[in-house]
C-alpha positions as CSV (number, residue, x, y, z in Angstrom):
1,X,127.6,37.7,154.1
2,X,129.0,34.6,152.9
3,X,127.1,35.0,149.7
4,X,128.6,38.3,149.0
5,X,132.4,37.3,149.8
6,X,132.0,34.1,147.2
7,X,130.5,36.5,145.1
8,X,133.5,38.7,145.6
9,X,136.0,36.7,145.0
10,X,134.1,34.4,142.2
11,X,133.9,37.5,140.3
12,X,137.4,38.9,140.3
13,X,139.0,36.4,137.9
14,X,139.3,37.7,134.5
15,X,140.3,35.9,131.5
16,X,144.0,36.4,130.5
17,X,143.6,38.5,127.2
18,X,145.5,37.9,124.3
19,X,148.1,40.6,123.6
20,X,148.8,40.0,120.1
21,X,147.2,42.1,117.3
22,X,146.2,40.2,114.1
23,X,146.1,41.6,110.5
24,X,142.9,43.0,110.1
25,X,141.7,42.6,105.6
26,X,141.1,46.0,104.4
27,X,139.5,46.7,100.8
28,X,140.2,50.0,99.3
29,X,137.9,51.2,96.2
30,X,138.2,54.5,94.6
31,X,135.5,57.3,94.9
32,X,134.4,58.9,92.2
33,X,132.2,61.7,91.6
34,X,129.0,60.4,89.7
35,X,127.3,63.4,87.7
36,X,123.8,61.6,87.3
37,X,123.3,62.1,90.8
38,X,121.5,65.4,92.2
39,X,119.1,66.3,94.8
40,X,116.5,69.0,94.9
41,X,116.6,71.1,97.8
42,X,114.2,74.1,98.1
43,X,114.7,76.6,101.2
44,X,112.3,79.4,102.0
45,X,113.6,82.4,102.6
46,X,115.2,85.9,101.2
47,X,118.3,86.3,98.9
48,X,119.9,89.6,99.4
49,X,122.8,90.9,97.2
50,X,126.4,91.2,98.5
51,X,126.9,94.1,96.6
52,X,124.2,96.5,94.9
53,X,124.5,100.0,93.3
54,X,122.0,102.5,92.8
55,X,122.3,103.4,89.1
56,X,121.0,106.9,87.2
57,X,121.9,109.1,84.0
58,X,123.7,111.6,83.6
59,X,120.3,113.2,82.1
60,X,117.2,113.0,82.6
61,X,114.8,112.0,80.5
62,X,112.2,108.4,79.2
63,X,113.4,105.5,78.9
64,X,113.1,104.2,74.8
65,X,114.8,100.8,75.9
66,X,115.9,98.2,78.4
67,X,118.9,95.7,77.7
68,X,119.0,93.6,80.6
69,X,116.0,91.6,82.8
70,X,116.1,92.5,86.8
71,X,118.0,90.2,88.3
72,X,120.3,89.5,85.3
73,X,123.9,89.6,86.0
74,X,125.9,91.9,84.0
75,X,129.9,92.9,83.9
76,X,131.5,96.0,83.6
77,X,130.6,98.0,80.5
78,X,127.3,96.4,79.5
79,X,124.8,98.7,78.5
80,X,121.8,98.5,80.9
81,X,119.3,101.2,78.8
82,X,119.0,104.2,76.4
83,X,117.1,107.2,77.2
84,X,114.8,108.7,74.5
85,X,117.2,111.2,73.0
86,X,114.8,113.1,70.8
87,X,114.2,116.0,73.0
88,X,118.1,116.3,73.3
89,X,118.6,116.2,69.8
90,X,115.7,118.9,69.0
91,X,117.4,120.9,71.8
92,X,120.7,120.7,70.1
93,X,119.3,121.6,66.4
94,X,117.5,124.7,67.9
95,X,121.6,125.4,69.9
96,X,122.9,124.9,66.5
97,X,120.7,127.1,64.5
98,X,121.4,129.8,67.2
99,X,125.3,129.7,66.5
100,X,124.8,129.6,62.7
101,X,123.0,132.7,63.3
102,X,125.5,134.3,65.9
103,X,128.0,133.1,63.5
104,X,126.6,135.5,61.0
105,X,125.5,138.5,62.6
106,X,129.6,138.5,64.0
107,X,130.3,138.0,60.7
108,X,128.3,140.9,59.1
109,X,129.9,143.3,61.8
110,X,133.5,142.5,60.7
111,X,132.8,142.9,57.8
112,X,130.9,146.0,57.9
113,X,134.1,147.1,60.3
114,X,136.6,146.7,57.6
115,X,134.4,148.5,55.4
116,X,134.6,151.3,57.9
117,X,130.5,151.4,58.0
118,X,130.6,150.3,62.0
119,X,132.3,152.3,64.4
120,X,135.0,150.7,66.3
């Protein structure tokens, strides 16, 4: 007992502690960016797109060319592909001929009408 009230009292002095605050040295340095310094990271994973669109022509038809690589980014107005427009543009040569020949034969009749040869 007597043991623990020297203890007791032996240990509650403290030191008196010095109130006053002393100028601490500081060094300030600037920070720059350094451009010779990269790291590698590689991640696994799977990139999805914010934003995708399903795209299609107006026709349909082959394909005679592609413009851009999947997975290229492109802007408004680029031109992505061409369709094979031979078929289209036989079509429209055998629509053409067809007027032309329309043309005619309306042409004939008006004239055979002012001739008086075709009944109104």
């Amino acid at each position: 007992m007597i043991l623990i009230i020297l203890l007791t009292f032996c240990g509650c002095k403290k030191k008196a502690q010095d109130k006053s605050f002393g100028v601490l040295p500081v060094e300030v340095c600037e920070v720059k960016l350094d451009n010779y310094y990269y790291i590698t990271r590689f991640y696994s994973g799977k990139l999805r797109p914010k934003q995708s669109s399903d795209l299609s022509f107006g026709q349909q038809g082959t394909l005679a060319s592609i413009f851009v690589e999947k997975g290229e980014s492109v802007e408004k107005g680029t031109f992505l592909a061409k369709l094979d427009t031979r078929s289209l543009e036989a079509t429209k040569a055998v629509i053409s001929a067809q007027r032309d020949s329309q043309t005619q034969r309306i042409g004939k009749w008006y004239s055979f009408r002012r001739k008086k040869y075709c009944p109104s």
